[in-house]
C-alpha positions in Angstrom: 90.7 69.4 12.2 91.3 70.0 15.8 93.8 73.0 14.9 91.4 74.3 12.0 89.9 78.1 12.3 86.9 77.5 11.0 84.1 78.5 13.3 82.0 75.3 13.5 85.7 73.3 14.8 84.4 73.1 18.5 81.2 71.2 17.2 82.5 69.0 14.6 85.3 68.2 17.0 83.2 66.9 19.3 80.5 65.3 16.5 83.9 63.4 15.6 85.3 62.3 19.0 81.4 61.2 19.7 81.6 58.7 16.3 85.1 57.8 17.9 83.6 56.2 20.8 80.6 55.2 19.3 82.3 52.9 16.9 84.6 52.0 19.8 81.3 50.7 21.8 79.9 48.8 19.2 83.0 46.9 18.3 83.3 46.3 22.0 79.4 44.9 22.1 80.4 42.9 19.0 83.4 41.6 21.1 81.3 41.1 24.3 78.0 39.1 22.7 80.4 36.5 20.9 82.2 35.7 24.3 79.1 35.9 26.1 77.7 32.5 25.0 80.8 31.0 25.5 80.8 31.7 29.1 77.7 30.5 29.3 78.4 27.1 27.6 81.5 26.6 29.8 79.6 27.4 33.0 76.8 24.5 31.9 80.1 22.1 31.4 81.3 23.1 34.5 78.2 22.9 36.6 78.0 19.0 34.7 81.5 18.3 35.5 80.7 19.2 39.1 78.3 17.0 39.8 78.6 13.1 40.1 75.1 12.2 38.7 73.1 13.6 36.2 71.8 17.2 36.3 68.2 18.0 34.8 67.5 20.8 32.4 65.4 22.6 35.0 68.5 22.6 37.2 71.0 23.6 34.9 68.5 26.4 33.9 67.8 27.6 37.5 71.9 27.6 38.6 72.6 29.5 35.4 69.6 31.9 35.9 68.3 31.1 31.9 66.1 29.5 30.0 67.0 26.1 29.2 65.8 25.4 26.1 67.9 28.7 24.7 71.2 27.1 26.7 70.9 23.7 25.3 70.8 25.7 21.4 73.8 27.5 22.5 75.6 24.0 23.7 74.7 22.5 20.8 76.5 25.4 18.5 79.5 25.1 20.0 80.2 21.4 21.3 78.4 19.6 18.7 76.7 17.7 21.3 73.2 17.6 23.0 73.4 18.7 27.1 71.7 14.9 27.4 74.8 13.3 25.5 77.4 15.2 26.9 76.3 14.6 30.3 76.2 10.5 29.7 79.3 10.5 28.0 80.6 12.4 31.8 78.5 9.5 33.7 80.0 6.9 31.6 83.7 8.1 32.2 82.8 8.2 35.8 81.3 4.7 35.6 84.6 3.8 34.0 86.9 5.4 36.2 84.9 3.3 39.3 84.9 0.0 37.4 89.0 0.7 37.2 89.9 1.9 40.5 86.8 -0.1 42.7 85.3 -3.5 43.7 82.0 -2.7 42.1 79.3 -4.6 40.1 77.1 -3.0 37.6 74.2 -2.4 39.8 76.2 -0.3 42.2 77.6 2.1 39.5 74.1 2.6 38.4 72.7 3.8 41.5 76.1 5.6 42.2 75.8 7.8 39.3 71.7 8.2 39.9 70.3 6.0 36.9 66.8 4.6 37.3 67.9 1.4 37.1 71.0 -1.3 35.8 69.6 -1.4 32.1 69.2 2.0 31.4 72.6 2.1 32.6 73.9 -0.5 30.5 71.8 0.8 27.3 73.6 4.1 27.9 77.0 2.9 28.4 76.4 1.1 25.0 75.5 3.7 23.6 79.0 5.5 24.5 81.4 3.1 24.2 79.9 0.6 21.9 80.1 -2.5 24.4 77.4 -4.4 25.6 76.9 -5.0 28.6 79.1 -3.3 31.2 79.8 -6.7 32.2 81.7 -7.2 29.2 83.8 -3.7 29.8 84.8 -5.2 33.4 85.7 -8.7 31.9 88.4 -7.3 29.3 89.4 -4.6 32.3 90.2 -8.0 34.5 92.1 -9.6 31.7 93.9 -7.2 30.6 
């Protein structure tokens, strides 16, 4: 086409070399909005990991500059969690990691991580690891 003689070749040159890039913008929007939400979910698991106690939505949304209840969809599609499980299951492996490398009782984990209190603690960490109460998790820790 680009060697043709025929006296409309300049035009339908370009009309061609315009659907060219055309096509090569959409695939690359097609591309970008599937990555997009990725990003997004692995900046809310980050921003969670970073932080020793638990985060709330509004937080989350304000550091990510989005609306929260749109986020936590987006988490949901690709972890297969809730934010609100994902983040206890993170508090319960830190409350782990301190009952295993530190002198504490359950009290002081709970007010470490930022529970309200000791049995909303231990109704979480039940919840997670299927042992009742902490106290039980830190007597099989010491026997074994």
């Amino acid at each position: 086409m680009f060697q043709s003689s025929h006296p409309m070749r300049p035009m339908l040159t370009s009309m061609h070399t315009h659907q060219f890039f055309l096509e090569l913008y959409l695939e690359n929007i097609e591309k970008f909005a599937e990555k997009k939400p990725n990003r997004m979910v692995t900046r809310m698991i980050d921003y969670i990991d970073d932080t020793k106690y638990k985060v709330s939505s509004q937080a989350i949304a304000d550091h990510l500059g989005m609306n929260y209840a749109y986020l936590s969809t987006l988490f949901k599609q690709y972890t297969g969690k809730s934010v609100t499980q994902y983040q206890n299951e993170k508090m319960i492996e830190n409350a782990i990691h301190l009952f295993q490398n530190e002198n504490v009782n359950v009290s002081e984990v709970s007010e470490h991580l930022g529970f309200s209190n000791p049995f909303y603690f231990s109704r979480v960490f039940k919840k997670v690891t299927g042992l009742s109460p902490p106290s039980v998790y830190i007597q099989q820790l010491y026997r074994n």
